[in-house]
N, C-alpha and C positions, 0 to 999 in steps of 0.2 A: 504493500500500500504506500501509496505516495505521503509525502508529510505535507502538512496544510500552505505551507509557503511553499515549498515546490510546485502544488497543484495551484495554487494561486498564479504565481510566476507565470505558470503554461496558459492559463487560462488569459493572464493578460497580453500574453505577447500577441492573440491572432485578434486584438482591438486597435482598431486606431480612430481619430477624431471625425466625426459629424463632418458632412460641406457647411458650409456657412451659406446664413440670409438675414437679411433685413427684416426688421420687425416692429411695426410703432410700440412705441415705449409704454402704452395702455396693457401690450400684452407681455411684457419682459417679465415679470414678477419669476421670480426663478429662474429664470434662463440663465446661461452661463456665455459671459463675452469672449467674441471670436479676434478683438480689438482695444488697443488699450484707448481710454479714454480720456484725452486731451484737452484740462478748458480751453474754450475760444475766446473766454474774455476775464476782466478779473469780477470777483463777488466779494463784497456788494461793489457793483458798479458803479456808484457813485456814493459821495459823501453825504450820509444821511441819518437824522435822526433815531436812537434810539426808545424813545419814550417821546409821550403828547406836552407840548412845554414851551417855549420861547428861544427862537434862534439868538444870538447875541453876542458881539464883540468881547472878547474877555478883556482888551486891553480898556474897553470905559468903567472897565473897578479898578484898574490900578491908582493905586493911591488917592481910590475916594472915599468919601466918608458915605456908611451905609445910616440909611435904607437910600436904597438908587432908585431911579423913575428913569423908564425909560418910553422913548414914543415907539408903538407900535405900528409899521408904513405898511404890513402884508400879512397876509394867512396864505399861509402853504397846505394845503392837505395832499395827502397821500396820491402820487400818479402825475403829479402836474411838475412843472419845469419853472421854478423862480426865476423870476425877470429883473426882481429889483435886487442891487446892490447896498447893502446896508451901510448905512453912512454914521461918523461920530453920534452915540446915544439914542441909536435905534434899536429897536429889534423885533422880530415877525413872530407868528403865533405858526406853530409850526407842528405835524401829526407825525403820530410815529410810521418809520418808513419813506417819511417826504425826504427829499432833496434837501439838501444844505443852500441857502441863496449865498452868494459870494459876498464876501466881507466877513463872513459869522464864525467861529471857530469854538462853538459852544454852545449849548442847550442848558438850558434851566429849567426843570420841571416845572407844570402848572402848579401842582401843589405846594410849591415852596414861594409862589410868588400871592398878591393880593387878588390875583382873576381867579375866584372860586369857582366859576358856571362852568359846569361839564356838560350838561345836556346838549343832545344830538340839535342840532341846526343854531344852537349858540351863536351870534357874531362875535366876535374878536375884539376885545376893550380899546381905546387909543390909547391908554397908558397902561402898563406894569410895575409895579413894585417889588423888592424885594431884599432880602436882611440877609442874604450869605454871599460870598465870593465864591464866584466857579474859574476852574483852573481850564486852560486853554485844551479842547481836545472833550471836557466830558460832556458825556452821554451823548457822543456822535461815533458810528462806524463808518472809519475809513474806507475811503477807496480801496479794494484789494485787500480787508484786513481778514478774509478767510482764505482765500487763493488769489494766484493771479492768472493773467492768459500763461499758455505754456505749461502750465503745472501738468504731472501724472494725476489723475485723479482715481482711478480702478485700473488693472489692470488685465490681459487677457488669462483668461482661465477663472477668475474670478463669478460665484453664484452672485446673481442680484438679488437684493433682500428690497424692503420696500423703501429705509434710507436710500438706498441708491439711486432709488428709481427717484424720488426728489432730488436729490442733487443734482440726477442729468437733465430733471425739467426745469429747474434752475438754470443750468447751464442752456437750455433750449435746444437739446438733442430730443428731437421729434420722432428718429427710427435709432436701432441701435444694431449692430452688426453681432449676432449671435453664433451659436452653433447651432444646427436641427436638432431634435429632440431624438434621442435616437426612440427606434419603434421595436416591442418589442411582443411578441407572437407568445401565448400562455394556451397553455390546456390539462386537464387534469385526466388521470388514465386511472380503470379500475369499473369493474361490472358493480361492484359492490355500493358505488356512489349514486347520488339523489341529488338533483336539483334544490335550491334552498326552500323552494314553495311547496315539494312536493313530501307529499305525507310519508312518514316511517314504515316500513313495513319488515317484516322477518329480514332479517342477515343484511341491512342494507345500513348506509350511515350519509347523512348530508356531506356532498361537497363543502366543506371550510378552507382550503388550501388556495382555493383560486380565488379566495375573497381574500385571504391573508396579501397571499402574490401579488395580486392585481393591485394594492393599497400601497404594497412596499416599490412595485414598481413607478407607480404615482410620485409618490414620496421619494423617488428617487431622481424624477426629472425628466422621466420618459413615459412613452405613449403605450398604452395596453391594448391589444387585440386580442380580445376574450375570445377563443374559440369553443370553449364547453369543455365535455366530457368523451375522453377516447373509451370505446367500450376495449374488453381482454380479446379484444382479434388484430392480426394481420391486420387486417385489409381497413379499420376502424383508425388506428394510430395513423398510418401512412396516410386515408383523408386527408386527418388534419394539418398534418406536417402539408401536406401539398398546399392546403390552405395558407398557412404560413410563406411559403414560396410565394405565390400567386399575390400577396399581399406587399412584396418584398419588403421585408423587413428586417431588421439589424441583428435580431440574437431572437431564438427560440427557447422556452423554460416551458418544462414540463413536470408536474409534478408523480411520481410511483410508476411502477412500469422498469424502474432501472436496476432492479435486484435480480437474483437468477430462480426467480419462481417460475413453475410454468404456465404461467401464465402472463408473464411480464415480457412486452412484444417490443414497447419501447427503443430497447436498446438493441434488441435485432433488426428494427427497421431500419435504425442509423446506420448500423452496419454493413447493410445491405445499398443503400444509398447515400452511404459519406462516409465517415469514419468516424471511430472513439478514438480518443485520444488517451484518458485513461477512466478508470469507472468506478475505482475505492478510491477512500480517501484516509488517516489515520486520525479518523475525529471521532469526536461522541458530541455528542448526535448528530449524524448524517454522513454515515460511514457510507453507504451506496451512492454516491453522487458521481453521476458523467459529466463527458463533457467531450465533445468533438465536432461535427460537423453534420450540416444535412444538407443535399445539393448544395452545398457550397456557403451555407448560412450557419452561423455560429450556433452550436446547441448545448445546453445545462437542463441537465436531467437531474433534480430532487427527489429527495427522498417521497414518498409519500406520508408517512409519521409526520403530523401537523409542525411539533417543534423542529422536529431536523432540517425540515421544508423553511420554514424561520431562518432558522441558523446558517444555513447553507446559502441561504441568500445573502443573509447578510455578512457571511466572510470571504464569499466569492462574485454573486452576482452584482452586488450595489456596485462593487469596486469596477468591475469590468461596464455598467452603465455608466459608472463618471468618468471614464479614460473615452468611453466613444462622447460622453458631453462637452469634453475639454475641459473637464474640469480640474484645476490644479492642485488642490487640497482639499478632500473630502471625506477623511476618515473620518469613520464616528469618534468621538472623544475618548477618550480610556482617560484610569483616575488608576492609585495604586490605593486600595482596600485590606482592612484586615479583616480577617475571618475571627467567626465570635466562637465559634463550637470547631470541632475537627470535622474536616471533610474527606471523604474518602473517593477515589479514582480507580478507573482499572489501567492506567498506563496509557492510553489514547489522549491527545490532546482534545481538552474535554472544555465546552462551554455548559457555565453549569447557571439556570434563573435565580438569581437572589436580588435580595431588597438590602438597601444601604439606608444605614443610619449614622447621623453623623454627628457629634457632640463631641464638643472644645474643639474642632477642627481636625477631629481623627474621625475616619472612616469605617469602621466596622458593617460585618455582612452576614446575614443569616442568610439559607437557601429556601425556596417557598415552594416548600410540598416535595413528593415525591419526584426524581427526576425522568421519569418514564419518559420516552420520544413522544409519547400521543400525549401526554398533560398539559394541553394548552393554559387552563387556569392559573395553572404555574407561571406561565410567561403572562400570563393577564395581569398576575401579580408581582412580576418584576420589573426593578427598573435597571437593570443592571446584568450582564452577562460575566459570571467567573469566567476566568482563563487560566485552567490547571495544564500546565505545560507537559509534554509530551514525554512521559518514564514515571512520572512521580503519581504513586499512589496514595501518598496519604499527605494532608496538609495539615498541620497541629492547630492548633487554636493559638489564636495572636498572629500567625505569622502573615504578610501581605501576599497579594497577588495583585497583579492585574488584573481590572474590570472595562468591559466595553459599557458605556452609558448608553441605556434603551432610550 
């Protein structure tokens, strides 16, 4: 059997990045850039108020005796372009966000001066008063004082989160140069399976895998093509695969089917029309996992056991979806954990469902429930995946591990 980085390794090397397209910026939420992003200009743009208050020369406090009075020549609200030049012992009533009118090099809040009236359509006093000195510079954002033109601002490989997507509407990027989404072909295999709406009956059980699948491939940045359920024939598996073809799409995930039951047609179809590459793996849970080729399309055959189908995805499939997203850093996060009870392994590199608790800033980890491959509940109830390295069967109590964060 292969070791989990090895089979990983193989599995990434037959990926490579998405073509790139254009995509207005409404629809980028998650997508991953094909281009680095360059402002075109600096933010904020121009010199402007940070708070509702009074434009105003700072040099007419130097060496005056307060309270000052000053004439009020304009009202600037927000969006408009100041005309007037402030002259000795002026100053404009001015919103937040407006424009600086030239001469002024300083804002005074309204509340610090004698014009109390806030209300909406208020007119603007001809005089102000006021009892503090303001130093030259406050509560005004410069020019450029977040970026300027030229700057890096994201670069390519980079997921867009929804900061992002403001900053480049900011910037006034209307399309953004992405990568496609890569597309990814699912089906579940097994006589034994039931549609979700369809009632229980003797030896049968609901398809759950291709809801779990479908969710993680979502969540991963790519597009699902639900094909159903392969029945235990020949000729039922190959259908669907041909489906997948016909659809052309980037990697096919199938879940059961890849064991050597006889009834698991799966992996002999691939066989027959591509190739395995290899089909153990040295894990717990999700020791039967393929992976090779079918006409010529990448293929990842899961376990069918709900957790392994989980797990398997998650330490092989996400990884090979963000190498075709272009995506440059996407591991899940891992934390280093200690175990609160002794845990026991059988020497497989083993992900194991536990719940973290965390107090004074130590991490401690219970396991949640029995670790059966089918106890999903378990994984319902974790948020956190042990990582018992590959020889080691027993972990003492206290001692750390690594955890992948669900």
């Amino acid at each position: 059997m292969l070791s989990v980085t090895e089979a990983l390794e193989r599995i990434l090397s037959h990926f490579e990045v998405t073509a790139k397209e254009m995509v207005p910026l409404a629809k980028c939420a998650g997508r991953v850039l094909a281009a680095d992003i360059i402002a075109a200009h600096d933010l904020p743009p121009f010199d402007n108020s940070s708070m509702d208050g009074f434009a105003i020369r700072s040099a007419d406090l130097a060496n005056a005796a307060l309270p000052i009075t000053l004439d009020v020549v304009a009202d600037i609200p927000a969006g408009s372009v100041p005309t007037v030049t402030l002259a000795q012992g002026q100053s404009a009533r001015i919103m937040t966000g407006a424009q600086l009118p030239k001469g002024a090099d300083a804002v005074i809040p309204v509340e610090d001066t004698d014009f109390h009236s806030r209300d909406a359509g208020t007119t603007a006093p001809q005089t102000i008063s006021f009892t503090r000195t303001v130093q030259a510079g406050e509560n005004i954002r410069p020019r450029g004082m977040d970026l300027h033109a030229g700057d890096m601002i994201l670069q390519k490989g980079h997921k867009l989160k929804a900061q992002d997507l403001g900053m480049l509407a900011m910037l006034g990027v209307a399309e953004v140069q992405v990568h496609k989404k890569p597309r990814v072909a699912l089906f579940s295999s097994g006589d034994e399976l039931l549609e979700v709406d369809s009632p229980l009956s003797e030896g049968k059980i609901h398809d759950s895998n291709s809801y779990t699948l479908a969710a993680l491939i979502e969540d991963a940045g790519a597009e699902v093509l639900r094909l159903g359920i392969a029945k235990d024939t020949w000729e039922s598996v190959e259908d669907l695969l041909q489906k997948a073809v016909n659809e052309d799409v980037d990697l096919i995930v199938s879940s059961a089917g890849v064991s050597v039951g006889a009834f698991d047609f799966v992996k002999d179809v691939i066989e027959v029309n591509g190739k395995l590459d290899f089909w153990r793996v040295n894990m717990r849970p999700g020791k039967p996992l393929a992976f090779g080729e079918y006409r010529s399309i990448p293929f990842v055959g899961l376990p069918g056991n709900p957790v392994s189908a989980f797990v398997g995805f998650k330490v092989f499939v996400r990884p090979a979806l963000e190498r075709l997203a272009g995506l440059m850093d996407g591991a899940s996060p891992r934390v280093r954990v200690r175990c609160e009870g002794e845990i026991k392994s059988d020497g497989r590199e083993s992900y194991l469902r536990a719940k973290i608790r965390t107090e004074n800033g130590i991490h401690t980890v219970v396991l949640t429930g029995h670790q059966g491959s089918g106890n999903l509940l378990s994984l319902v109830q974790a948020d956190a995946l042990l990582i018992i390295p590959a020889g080691v069967k027993c972990v003492p109590a206290g001692q750390e591990v690594e955890a992948i964060l669900l």
